[in-house]
C-alpha positions as a LaTeX table, in Angstrom:
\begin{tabular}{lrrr}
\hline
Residue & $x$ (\AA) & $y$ (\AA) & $z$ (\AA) \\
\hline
Unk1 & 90.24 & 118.33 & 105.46 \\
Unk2 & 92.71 & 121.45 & 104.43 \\
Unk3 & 95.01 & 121.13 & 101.47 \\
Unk4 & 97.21 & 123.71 & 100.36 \\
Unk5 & 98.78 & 123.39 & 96.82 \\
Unk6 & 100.44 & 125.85 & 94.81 \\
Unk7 & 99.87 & 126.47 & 91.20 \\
Unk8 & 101.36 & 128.90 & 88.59 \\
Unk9 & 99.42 & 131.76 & 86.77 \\
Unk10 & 98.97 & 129.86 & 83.61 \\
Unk11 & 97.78 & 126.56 & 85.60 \\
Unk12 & 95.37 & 128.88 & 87.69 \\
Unk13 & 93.84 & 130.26 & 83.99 \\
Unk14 & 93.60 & 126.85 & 82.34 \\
Unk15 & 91.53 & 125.96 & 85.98 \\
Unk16 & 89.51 & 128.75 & 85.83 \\
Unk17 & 88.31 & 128.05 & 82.37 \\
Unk18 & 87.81 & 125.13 & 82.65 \\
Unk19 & 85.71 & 125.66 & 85.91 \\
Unk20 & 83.16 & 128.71 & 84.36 \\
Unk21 & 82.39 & 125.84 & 81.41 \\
Unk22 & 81.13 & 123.68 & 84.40 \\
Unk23 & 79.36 & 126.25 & 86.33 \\
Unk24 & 81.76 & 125.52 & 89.44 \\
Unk25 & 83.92 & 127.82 & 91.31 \\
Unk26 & 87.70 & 127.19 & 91.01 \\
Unk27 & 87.62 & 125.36 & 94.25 \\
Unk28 & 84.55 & 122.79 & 93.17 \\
Unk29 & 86.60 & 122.21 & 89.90 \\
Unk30 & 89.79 & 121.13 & 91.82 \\
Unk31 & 87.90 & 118.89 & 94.04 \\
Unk32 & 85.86 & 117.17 & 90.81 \\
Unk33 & 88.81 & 116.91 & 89.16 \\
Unk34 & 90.48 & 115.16 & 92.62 \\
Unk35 & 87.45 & 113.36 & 93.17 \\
Unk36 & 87.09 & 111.67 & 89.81 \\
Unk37 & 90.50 & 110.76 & 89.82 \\
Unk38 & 90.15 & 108.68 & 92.77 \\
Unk39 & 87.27 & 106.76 & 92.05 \\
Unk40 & 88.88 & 106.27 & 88.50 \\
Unk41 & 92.02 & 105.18 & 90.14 \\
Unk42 & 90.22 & 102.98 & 92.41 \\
Unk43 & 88.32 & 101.17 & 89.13 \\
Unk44 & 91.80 & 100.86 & 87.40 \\
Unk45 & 93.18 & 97.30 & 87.74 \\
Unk46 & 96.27 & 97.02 & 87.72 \\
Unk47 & 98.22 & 93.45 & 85.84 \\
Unk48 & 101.70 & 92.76 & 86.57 \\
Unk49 & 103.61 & 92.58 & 83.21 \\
Unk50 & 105.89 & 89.25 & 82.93 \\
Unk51 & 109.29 & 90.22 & 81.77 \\
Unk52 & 111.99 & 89.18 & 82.35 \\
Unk53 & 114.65 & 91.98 & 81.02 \\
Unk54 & 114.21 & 94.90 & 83.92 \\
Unk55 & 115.19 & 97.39 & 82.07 \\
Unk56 & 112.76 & 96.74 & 78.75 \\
Unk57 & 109.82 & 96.21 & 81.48 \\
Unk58 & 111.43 & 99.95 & 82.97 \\
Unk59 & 110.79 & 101.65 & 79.47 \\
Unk60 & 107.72 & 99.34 & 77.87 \\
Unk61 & 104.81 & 101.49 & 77.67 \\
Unk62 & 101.85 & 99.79 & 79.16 \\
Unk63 & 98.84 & 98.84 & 76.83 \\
Unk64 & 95.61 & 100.34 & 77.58 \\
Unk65 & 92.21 & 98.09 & 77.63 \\
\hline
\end{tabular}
Protein backbone atom coordinates (compact mmCIF):
# COMPACT_ATOMS: atom_id res chain seq x y z
CA UNK A 1 0.00 0.00 0.00
CA UNK A 2 1.08 3.78 -1.20
CA UNK A 3 0.60 6.70 1.12
CA UNK A 4 1.50 10.06 0.31
CA UNK A 5 1.69 12.65 3.21
CA UNK A 6 3.17 15.92 3.29
CA UNK A 7 5.33 17.27 5.97
CA UNK A 8 7.13 20.64 6.58
CA UNK A 9 11.00 21.16 6.72
CA UNK A 10 11.15 21.29 10.43
CA UNK A 11 8.80 18.03 10.78
CA UNK A 12 11.08 16.29 8.07
CA UNK A 13 14.39 17.27 10.53
CA UNK A 14 12.77 16.25 13.82
CA UNK A 15 12.01 12.69 11.58
CA UNK A 16 15.24 12.41 10.40
CA UNK A 17 16.80 12.62 13.78
CA UNK A 18 14.95 10.79 15.24
CA UNK A 19 15.34 8.00 12.53
CA UNK A 20 19.61 8.02 12.42
CA UNK A 21 19.20 7.37 16.53
CA UNK A 22 17.30 4.15 15.44
CA UNK A 23 19.43 3.09 12.64
CA UNK A 24 16.28 3.33 10.20
CA UNK A 25 15.87 5.27 7.11
CA UNK A 26 13.26 8.09 7.24
CA UNK A 27 10.79 5.84 5.60
CA UNK A 28 11.25 2.72 8.31
CA UNK A 29 10.86 5.46 11.06
CA UNK A 30 7.45 6.67 9.69
CA UNK A 31 6.17 3.25 9.36
CA UNK A 32 7.44 2.24 13.22
CA UNK A 33 6.11 5.14 14.35
CA UNK A 34 2.55 4.21 12.27
CA UNK A 35 2.91 0.78 13.20
CA UNK A 36 3.24 1.16 16.94
CA UNK A 37 0.54 3.43 17.02
CA UNK A 38 -1.83 0.98 15.80
CA UNK A 39 -1.16 -1.85 17.82
CA UNK A 40 -1.11 0.71 20.81
CA UNK A 41 -4.40 2.00 19.68
CA UNK A 42 -5.72 -1.37 19.27
CA UNK A 43 -4.58 -2.29 23.20
CA UNK A 44 -6.24 1.04 24.36
CA UNK A 45 -9.70 0.39 25.89
CA UNK A 46 -11.74 2.70 25.68
CA UNK A 47 -14.71 3.43 28.97
CA UNK A 48 -17.57 5.56 28.33
CA UNK A 49 -17.55 8.40 30.95
CA UNK A 50 -21.15 8.82 32.76
CA UNK A 51 -22.08 12.43 32.74
CA UNK A 52 -24.67 13.83 32.51
CA UNK A 53 -23.81 17.75 31.71
CA UNK A 54 -22.61 17.48 27.76
CA UNK A 55 -20.75 20.15 27.77
CA UNK A 56 -18.47 19.36 31.16
CA UNK A 57 -18.11 15.65 29.58
CA UNK A 58 -17.03 17.96 26.07
CA UNK A 59 -14.12 19.71 28.08
CA UNK A 60 -13.27 16.93 31.05
CA UNK A 61 -9.94 15.69 30.38
CA UNK A 62 -9.90 11.96 30.48
CA UNK A 63 -7.86 10.15 33.30
CA UNK A 64 -5.14 7.96 32.25
CA UNK A 65 -4.68 4.26 33.87
Amino acid sequence: MRLTILIDKDEEKILNSRAKKNLLTLQEQVEDIIRRSCINAKNKKTTEDKCDDALVHVFSRKKKN
